[in-house]
C-alpha positions in Angstrom: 12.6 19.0 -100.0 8.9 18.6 -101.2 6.5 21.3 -100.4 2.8 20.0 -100.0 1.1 22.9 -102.0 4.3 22.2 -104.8 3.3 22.0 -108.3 4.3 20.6 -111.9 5.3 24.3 -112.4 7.2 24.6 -108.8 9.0 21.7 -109.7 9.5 21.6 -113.1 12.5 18.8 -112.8 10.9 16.5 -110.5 12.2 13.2 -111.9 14.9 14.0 -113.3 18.5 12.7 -112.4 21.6 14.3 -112.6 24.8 12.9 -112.9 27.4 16.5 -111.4 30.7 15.7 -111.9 32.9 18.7 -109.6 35.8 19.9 -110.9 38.9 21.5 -109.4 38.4 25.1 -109.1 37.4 28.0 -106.8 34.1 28.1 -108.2 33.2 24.9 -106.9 32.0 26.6 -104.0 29.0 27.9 -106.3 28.2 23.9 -106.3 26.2 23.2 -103.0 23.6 26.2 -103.7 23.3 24.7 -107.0 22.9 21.5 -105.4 20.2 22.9 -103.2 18.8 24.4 -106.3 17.9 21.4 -108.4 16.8 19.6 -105.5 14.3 22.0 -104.9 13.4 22.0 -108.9 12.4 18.4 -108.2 15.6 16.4 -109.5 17.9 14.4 -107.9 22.0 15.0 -107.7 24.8 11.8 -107.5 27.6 14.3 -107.3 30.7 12.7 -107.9 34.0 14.6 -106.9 37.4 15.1 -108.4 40.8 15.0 -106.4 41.4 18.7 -107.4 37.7 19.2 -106.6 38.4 17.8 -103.1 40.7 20.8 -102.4 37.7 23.0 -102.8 34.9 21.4 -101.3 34.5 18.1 -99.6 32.5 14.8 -100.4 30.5 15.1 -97.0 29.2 18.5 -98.2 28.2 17.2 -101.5 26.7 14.0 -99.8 25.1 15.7 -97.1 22.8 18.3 -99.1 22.4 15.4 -102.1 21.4 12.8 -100.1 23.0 10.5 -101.7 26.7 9.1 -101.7 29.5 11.3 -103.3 31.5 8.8 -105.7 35.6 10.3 -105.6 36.9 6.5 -106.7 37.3 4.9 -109.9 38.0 1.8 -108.1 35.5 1.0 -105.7 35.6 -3.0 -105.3 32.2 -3.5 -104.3 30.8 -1.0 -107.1 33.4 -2.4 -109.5 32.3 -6.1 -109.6 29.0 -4.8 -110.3 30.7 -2.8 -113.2 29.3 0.5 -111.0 31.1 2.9 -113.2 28.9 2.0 -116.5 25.6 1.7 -114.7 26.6 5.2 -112.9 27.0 7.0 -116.4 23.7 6.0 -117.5 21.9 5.9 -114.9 21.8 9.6 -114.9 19.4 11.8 -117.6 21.7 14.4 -117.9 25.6 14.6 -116.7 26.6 18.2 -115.4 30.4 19.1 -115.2 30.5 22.0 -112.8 33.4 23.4 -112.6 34.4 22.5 -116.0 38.3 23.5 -115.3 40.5 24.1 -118.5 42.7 20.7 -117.3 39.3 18.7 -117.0 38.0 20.0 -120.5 41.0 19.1 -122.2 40.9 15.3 -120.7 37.5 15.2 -122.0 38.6 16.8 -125.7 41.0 13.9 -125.6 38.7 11.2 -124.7 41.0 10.2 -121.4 39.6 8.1 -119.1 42.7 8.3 -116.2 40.0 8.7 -113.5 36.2 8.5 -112.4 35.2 11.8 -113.8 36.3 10.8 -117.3 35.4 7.3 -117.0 31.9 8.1 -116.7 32.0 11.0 -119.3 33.8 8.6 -121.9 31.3 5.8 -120.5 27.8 7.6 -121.0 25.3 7.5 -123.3 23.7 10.3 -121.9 24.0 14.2 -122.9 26.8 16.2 -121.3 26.7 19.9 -120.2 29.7 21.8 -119.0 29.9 25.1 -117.6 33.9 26.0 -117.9 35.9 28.1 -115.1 39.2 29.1 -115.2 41.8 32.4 -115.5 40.7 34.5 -118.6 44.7 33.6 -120.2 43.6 30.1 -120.0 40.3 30.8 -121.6 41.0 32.5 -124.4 44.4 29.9 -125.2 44.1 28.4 -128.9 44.5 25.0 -126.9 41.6 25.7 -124.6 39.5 26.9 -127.0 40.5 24.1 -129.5 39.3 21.3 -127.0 36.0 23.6 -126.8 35.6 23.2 -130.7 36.2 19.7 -130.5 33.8 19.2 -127.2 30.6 20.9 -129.0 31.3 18.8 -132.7 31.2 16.0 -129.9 27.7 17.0 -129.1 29.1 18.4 -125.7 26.9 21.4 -124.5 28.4 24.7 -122.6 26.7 27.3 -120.3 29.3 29.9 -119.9 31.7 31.2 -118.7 30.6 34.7 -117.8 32.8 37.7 -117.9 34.0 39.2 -114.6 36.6 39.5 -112.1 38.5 36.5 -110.8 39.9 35.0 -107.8 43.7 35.8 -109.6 42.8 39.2 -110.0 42.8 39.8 -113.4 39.1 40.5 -115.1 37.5 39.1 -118.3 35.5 35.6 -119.2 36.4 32.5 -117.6 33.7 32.9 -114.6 31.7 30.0 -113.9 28.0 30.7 -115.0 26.2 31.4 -111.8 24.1 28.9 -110.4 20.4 30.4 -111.5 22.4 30.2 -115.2 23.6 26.8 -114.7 20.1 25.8 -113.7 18.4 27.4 -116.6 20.3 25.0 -118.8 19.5 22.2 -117.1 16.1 22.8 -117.6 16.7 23.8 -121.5 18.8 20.7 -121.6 16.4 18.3 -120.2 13.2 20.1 -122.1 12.1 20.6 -118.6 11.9 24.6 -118.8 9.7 26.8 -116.4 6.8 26.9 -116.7 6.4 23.4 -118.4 3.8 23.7 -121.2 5.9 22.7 -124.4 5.3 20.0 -126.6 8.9 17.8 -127.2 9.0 18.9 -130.6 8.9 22.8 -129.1 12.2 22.0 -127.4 15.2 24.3 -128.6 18.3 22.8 -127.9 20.5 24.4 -125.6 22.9 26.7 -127.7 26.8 26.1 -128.4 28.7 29.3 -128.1 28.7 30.4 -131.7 29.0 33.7 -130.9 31.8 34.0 -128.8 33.7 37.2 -129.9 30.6 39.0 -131.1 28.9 42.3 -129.4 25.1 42.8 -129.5 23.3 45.2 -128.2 19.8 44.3 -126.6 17.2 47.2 -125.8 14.6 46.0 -123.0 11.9 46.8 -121.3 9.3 50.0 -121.3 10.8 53.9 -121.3 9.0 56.1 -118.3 8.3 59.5 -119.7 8.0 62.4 -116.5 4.8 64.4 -116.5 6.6 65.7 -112.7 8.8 64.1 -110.4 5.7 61.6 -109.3 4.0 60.7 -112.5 5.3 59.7 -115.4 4.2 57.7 -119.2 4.5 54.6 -119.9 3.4 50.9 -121.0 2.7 47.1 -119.9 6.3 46.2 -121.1 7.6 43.9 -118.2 10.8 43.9 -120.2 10.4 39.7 -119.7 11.5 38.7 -123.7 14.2 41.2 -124.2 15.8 39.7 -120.8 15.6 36.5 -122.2 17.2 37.6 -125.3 19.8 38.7 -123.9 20.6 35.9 -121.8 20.2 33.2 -124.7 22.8 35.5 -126.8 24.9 35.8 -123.8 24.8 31.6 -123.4 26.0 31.5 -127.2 29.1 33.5 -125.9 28.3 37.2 -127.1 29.0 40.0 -125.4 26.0 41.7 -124.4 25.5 45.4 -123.5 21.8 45.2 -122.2 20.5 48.6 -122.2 17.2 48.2 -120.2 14.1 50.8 -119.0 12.5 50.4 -115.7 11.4 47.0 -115.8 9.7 44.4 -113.8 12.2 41.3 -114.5 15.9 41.7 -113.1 18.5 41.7 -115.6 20.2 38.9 -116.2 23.7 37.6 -114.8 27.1 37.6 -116.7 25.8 41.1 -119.4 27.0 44.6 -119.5 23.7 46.3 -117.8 22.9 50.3 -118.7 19.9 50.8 -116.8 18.0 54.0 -118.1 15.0 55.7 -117.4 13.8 57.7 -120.8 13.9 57.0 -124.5 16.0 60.2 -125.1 18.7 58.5 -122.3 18.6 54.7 -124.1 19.2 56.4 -127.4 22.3 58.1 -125.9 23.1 54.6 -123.8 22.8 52.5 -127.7 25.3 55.4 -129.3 28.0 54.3 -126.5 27.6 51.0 -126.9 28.5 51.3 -130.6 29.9 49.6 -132.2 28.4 46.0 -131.8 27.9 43.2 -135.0 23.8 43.1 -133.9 21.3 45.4 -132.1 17.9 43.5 -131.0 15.6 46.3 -130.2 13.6 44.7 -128.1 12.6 47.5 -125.9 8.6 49.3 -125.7 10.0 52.9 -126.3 7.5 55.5 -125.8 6.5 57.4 -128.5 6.7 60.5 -127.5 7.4 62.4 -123.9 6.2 65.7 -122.3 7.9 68.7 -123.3 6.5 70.7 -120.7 7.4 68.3 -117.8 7.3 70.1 -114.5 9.6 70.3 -111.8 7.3 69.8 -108.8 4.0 67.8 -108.8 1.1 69.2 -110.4 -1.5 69.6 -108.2 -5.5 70.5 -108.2 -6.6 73.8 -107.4 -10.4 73.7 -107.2 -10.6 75.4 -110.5 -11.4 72.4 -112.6 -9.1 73.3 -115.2 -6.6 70.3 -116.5 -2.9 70.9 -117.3 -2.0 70.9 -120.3 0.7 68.6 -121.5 2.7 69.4 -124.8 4.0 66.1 -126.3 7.0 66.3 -128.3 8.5 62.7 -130.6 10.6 61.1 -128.9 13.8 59.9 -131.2 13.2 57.1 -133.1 15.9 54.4 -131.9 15.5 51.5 -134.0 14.8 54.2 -137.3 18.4 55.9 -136.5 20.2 52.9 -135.7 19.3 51.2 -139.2 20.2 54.2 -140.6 23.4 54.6 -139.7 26.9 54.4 -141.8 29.9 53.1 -141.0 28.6 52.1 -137.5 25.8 50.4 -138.5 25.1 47.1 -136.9 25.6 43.8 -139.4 22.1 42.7 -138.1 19.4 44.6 -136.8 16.4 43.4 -135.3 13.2 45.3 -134.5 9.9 44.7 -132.8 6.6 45.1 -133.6 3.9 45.0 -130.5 -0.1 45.2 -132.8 -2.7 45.0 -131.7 -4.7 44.2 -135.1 -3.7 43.8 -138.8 0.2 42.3 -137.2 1.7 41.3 -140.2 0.6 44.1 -142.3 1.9 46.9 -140.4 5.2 44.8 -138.4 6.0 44.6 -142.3 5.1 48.3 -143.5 7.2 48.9 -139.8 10.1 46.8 -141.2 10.4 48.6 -144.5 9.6 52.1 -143.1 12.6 51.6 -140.4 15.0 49.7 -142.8 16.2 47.6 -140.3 17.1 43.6 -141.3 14.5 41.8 -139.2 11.5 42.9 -137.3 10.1 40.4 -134.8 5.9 41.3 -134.6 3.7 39.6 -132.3 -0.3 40.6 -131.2 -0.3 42.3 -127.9 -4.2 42.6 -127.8 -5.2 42.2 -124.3 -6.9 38.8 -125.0 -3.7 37.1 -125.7 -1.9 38.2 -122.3 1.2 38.4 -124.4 2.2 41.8 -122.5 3.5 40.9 -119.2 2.9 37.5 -119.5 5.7 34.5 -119.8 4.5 33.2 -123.1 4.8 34.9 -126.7 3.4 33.9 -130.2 5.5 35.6 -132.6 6.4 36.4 -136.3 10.0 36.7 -137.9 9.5 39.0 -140.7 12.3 40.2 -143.1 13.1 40.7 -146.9 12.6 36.8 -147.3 9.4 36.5 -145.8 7.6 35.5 -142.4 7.7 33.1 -140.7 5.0 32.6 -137.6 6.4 30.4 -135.0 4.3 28.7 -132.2 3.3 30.3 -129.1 6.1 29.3 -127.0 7.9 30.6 -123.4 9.5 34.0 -123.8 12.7 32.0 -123.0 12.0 29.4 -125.8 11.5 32.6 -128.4 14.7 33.9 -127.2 16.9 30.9 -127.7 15.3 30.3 -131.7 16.0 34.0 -132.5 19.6 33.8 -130.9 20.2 31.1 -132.9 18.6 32.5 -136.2 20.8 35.8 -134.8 24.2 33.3 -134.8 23.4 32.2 -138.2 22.5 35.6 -140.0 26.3 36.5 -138.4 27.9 33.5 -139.9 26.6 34.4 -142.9 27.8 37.6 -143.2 31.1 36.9 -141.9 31.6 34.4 -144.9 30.5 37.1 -147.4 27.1 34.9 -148.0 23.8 36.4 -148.6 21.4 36.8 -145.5 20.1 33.7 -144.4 16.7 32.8 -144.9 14.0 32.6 -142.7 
């Protein structure tokens, strides 16, 4: 699986072992290309397989493309005399349950230990990460989603489930994270993030789902602007930290509409995408997504766009002369959308790309918008903030700022979806805006 030209970067979890207990359900067929997938970040899999799981996928499988014995029995004399089940649950830096079914979480809320998969979950000492599966009824069932209060007070931590159709038929969330999701939280879990250049006391958590049943609207990436059907105005937005945003709100359980311009990155799995083009079309996409309890306006909107845009190309005709482009303001999204009435957002979050003087005009920007937060960082060509995968930002609002580290875009996305999780707690419970 090693590469000879691999790097720290390439293989961000080399090391690492993981403990991936398989549940019973049709998404364990998601759990060789996962398997495949940490292997290649560098970390090793002892994949350990239910009975239901069995049904689903088999123990050679798992074996063959680990490299390492599938465990299915609790009582394994050999491993037993050694006491094999306890040194297996710590052995491990991190235990994945994958797929995390509805009768599997409950076991694990209850602290059962009827077979090996909850023998070595009530057994470790290690952290747990679950990524659930099952039929949206089940989901969304007081008893389901009682176990999953009682699994994150119990320090258990959740990636997923996505919202989508399933194998029954019927559509909503109870889709297994995909694997690049399940992977991502690996890495957050184990501090072992891509590209690895945080300190330990950088490392964020990976987020419970605290905002399961809330709708936020995320704005990413540049707006292109036609000057003719060829040519068009823009900026160096690659659209990489509101991407990120929206996937660390979407692990937290929101529903995300991600309204996104032409951007380098690809949107992220398990969100409502509305890909547009021009800042006149994401205004119109926001409107319809209304209403949602947040809007992050994280997108590089273009000021302004030609009025005078031409059907066909503009081309030279010896003369010298240059066509002249009228420029016309382009509606102001994040302005409007903190203005609004009844259909205002609870929280809304703006950003400020300077280039010089950032805290002085993100917070002029702040006021001058009215919108709750605005998140400013330098852009400046000589911090290769713009397109790059690291951002140094501050969170400004009426409390004050507060300048956070330069971290990975992904890193910045999980702190503000938490602060985002908190300022919606808040409000919820009638309490005043929590301070930054």
């Amino acid at each position: 699986m090693c590469r000879a030209n691999d790097t720290a970067e390439d293989r961000p979890m080399q090391g690492s072992r993981i403990l991936l207990i398989v549940g019973g359900g049709i998404a364990a067929f998601k759990i060789p290309e996962l398997i495949r997938m940490i292997r290649r970040d560098g970390g090793s899999v002892v994949p350990v397989l239910t009975r239901a799981g069995a049904e689903f996928v088999t123990p050679l499988t798992l074996s063959a493309l680990a490299e390492a014995p599938c465990h299915t029995e609790l009582f394994d004399l050999t491993r037993e005399s050694e006491m094999g089940h306890i040194q297996l649950s710590r052995a491990a830096d991190l235990v994945v349950v994958a797929p995390a079914t509805a009768n599997l979480l409950g076991r694990m809320a209850a602290g059962m230990a009827d077979d090996l998969a909850t023998t070595l979950l009530l057994a470790t000492d290690k952290p747990v990460l679950a990524a659930p599966a099952m039929n949206v009824r089940m989901w969304q069932h007081p008893a389901t989603q009682r176990n999953i209060d009682t699994l994150e007070n119990d320090g258990i931590r959740l990636i997923g489930p996505d919202e989508g159709d399933m194998a029954c038929g019927e559509y909503g969330p109870g889709r297994m994270a995909e694997p690049e999701a399940i992977l991502g939280a690996i890495r957050a879990a184990l501090g072992r993030e891509r590209p690895l250049r945080l300190p330990p006391e950088a490392v964020v958590s990976l987020p419970s789902r605290r905002l399961s049943g809330r709708h936020v609207i995320v704005t990413s990436g540049p707006t292109h602007e036609p000057i003719d059907p060829v040519r068009y105005i823009a900026n160096r937005s690659s659209g990489a930290q509101g991407t990120a945003i929206a996937a660390a709100l979407r692990d937290l359980g929101a529903r995300v509409s991600f309204v996104t311009g032409p951007a380098e990155v690809p949107p992220p799995e398990g969100v409502e995408v509305i890909a547009v083009e021009t800042a006149r079309a994401m205004r119109d996409a926001v409107e319809a997504a209304l209403p949602a309890d947040a809007a992050v306006m994280a997108a590089a909107v273009a000021d302004w766009h030609v009025a005078n845009a031409r059907a066909g190309k503009i081309k030279k005709d010896g003369s010298g002369r240059l066509p002249e482009l009228q420029f016309a303001e382009n509606p102001d999204i994040l302005a409007w959308i903190s203005q609004l009435g009844r259909d205002r957002p609870s929280l809304v979050v703006g950003f400020a790309a300077e280039t010089d003087d950032v805290l002085e005009n993100a917070t002029r920007k702040r006021k001058r918008k009215g919108c709750d937060w605005i998140v400013a960082n330098d852009v400046s060509p000589a911090t290769g903030i713009m397109g790059g995968t690291e951002n140094a930002v501050t969170l400004i609002s009426e409390a004050g700022a507060e300048s956070w580290p330069r971290l990975s875009k992904q890193e910045v996305a999980l702190r503000l979806a938490e602060r985002i999780a908190g300022a919606l707690d808040h409000a919820q419970d009638g309490m005043p805006e929590e301070r930054i």
